[in-house]
C-alpha positions in Angstrom: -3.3 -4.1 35.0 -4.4 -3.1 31.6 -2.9 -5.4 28.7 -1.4 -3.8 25.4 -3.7 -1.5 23.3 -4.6 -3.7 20.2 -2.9 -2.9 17.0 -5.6 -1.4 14.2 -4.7 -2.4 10.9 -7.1 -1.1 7.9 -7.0 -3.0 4.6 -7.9 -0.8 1.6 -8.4 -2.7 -2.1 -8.2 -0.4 -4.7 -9.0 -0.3 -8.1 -6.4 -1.0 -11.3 -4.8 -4.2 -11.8 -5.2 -7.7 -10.3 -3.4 -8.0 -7.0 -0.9 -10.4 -6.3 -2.1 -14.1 -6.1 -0.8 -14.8 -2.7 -1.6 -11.5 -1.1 -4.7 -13.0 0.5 -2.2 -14.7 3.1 -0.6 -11.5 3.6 -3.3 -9.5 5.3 -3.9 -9.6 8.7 -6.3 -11.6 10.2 -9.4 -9.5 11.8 -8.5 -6.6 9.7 -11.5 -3.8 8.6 -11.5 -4.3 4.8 -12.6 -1.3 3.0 -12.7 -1.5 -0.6 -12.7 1.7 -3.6 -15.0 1.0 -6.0 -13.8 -1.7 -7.9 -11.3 -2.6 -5.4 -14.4 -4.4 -4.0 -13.9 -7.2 -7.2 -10.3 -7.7 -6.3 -11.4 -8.5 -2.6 -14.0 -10.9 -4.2 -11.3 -12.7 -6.1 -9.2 -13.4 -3.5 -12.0 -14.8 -1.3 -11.6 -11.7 1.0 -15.1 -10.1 2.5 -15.3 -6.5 2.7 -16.9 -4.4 5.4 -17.6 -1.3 3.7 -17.3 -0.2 -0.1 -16.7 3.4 -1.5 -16.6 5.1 -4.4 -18.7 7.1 -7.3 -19.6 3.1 -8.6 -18.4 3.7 -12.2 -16.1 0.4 -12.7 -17.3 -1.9 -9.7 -19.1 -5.2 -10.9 -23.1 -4.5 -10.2 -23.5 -8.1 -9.7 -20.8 -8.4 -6.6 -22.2 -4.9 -5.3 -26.3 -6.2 -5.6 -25.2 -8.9 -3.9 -23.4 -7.8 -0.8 -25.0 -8.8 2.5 -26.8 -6.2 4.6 -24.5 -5.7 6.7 -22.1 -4.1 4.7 -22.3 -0.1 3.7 -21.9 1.3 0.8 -21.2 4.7 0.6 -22.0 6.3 -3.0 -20.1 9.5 -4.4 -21.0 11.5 -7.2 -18.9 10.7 -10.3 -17.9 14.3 -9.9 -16.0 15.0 -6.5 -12.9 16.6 -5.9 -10.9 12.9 -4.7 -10.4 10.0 -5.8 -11.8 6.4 -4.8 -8.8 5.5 -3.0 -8.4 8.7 -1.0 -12.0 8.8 0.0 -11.5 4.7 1.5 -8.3 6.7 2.8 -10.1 9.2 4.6 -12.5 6.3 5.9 -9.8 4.3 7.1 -8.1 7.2 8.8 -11.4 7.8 10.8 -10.4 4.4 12.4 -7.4 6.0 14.4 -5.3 2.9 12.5 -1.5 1.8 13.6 -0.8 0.9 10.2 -2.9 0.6 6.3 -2.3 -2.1 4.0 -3.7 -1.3 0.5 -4.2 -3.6 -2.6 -4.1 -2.9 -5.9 -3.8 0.7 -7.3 -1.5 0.0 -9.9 -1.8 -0.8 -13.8 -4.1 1.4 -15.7 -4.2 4.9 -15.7 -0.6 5.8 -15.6 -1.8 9.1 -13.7 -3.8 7.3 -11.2 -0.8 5.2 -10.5 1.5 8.6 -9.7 -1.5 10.3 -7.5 -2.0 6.9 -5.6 1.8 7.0 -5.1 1.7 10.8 -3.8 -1.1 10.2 -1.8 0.3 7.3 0.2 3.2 9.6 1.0 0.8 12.6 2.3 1.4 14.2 5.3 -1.8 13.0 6.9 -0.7 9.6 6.7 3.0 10.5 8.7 3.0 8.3 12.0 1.6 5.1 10.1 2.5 2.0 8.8 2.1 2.0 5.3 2.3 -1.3 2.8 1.2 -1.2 -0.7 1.1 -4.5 -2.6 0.8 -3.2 -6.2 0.5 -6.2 -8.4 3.6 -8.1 -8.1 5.1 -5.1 -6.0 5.7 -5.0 -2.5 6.3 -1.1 -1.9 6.8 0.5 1.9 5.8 4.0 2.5 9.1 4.9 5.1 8.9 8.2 7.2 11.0 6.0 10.0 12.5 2.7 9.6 11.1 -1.0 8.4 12.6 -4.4 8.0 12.5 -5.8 4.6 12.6 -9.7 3.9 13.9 -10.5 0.5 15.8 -13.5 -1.4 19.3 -12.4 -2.0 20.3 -10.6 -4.9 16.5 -9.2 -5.2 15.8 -6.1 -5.9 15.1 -2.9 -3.7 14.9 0.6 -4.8 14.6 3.8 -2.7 12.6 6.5 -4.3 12.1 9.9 -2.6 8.6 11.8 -2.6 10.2 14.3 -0.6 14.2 15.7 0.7 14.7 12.6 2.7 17.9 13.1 5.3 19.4 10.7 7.6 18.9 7.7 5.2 20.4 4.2 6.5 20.4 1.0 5.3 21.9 -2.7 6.2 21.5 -5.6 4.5 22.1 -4.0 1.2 24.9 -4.3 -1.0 25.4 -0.3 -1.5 25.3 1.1 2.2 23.7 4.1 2.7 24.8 5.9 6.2 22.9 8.9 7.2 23.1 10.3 3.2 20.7 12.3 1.9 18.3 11.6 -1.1 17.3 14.9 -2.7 13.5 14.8 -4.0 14.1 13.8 -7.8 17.1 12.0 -7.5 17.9 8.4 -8.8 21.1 7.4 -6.3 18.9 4.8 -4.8 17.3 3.1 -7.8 18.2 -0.7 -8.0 20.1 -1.5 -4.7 20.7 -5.6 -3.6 19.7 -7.5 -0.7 22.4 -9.5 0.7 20.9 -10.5 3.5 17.6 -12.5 4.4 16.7 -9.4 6.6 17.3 -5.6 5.7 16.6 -2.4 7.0 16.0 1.0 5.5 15.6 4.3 8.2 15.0 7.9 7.3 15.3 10.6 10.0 13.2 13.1 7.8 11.4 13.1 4.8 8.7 10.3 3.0 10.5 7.2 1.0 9.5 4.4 -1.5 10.8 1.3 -0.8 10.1 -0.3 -3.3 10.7 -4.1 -3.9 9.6 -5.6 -7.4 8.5 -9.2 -7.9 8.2 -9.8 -4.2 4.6 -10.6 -4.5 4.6 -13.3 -7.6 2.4 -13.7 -9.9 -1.3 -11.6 -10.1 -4.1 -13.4 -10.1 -5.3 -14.8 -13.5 -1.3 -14.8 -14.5 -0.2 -17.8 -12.0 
């Protein structure tokens, strides 16, 4: 009898500010590490070797990228292309067939990269997949379905929709949400509470932020 299919996780550094200190220990072991650009000198900084870098090479380190081992490919855009870094390593990952995507970085900056990356996370290609973004300091979930959230009591969680989300649930928060509806460009779920050391948030339609701020600690450089 065959055993389980293996889960495919792709990580993804992008660009911006420094990740998170701690996120190293967050990604999963075995994962295929692509990294945008100058994502690649995040993934340098937290020890983390990459398997493939992309991007029109405008802000990586030269050193770090002369110096990658053979065995690694690089994949060089034009500096003018019709996407992004981070949605090109996006495009590469989905070629994987992946269960889930965790990217890093992305955040900080350009205040209009920030809102594409955000949009482009909550595309429609990208429906059907796990999505994690650890944005600095930020632990935000990409929710088209449900996920578990872990998170000291009395943090902070806040439920932003991309789209009309419908059937929104939550438990383990201190403002229940049962089957409501959060209207694209609304603020109702800005700033809710854990109150418990495990929480859920489920949509039955739509693409929702979940986003929890400070979950990550320090970035690097800031410890």
């Amino acid at each position: 009898m065959a055993g389980p299919v293996p889960r495919v996780t792709i990580v993804v550094f992008a660009g911006g500010g420094p990740p998170a200190a701690g996120v190293a220990d967050l990604l999963p072991e075995g994962a295929h590490v692509i990294a945008a650009d100058s994502g690649l000198d995040h993934a340098t900084a937290l020890g983390v070797e990459v398997d493939r870098v992309i991007g029109d090479m405008d802000s990586v380190d030269p050193t770090l990228l002369a110096g990658l081992p053979p065995e690694v490919r690089v994949d060089r855009h034009p500096a003018a292309k019709d996407a992004t870094d981070l949605e090109l390593a996006i495009d590469a990952a989905l070629a994987l067939r992946p269960d889930a995507i965790v990217i890093v970085g992305g955040h900080g900056g350009r205040s209009d990269h920030f809102l594409a990356n955000a949009m482009l996370l909550a595309g429609p290609r990208l429906v059907g997949i796990e999505i994690r973004w650890l944005a600095g300091d930020d632990l935000v979930h990409v929710v088209d379905d449900t996920v578990a959230l872990q998170g000291a009591p009395g943090s902070t969680v806040s439920l932003i929709p991309l789209t009309d989300c419908t059937g929104v649930t939550t438990d383990g928060l201190a403002w229940h949400l049962e089957s409501a509806t959060l209207p694209r460009g609304t603020t109702r779920g800005v700033s809710n509470e854990v109150v418990a050391t495990e929480a859920t948030v489920s949509v039955a339609s739509g693409s929702l932020l979940v986003v929890q701020p400070g979950a990550l600690g320090a970035p690097v450089g800031q410890e």
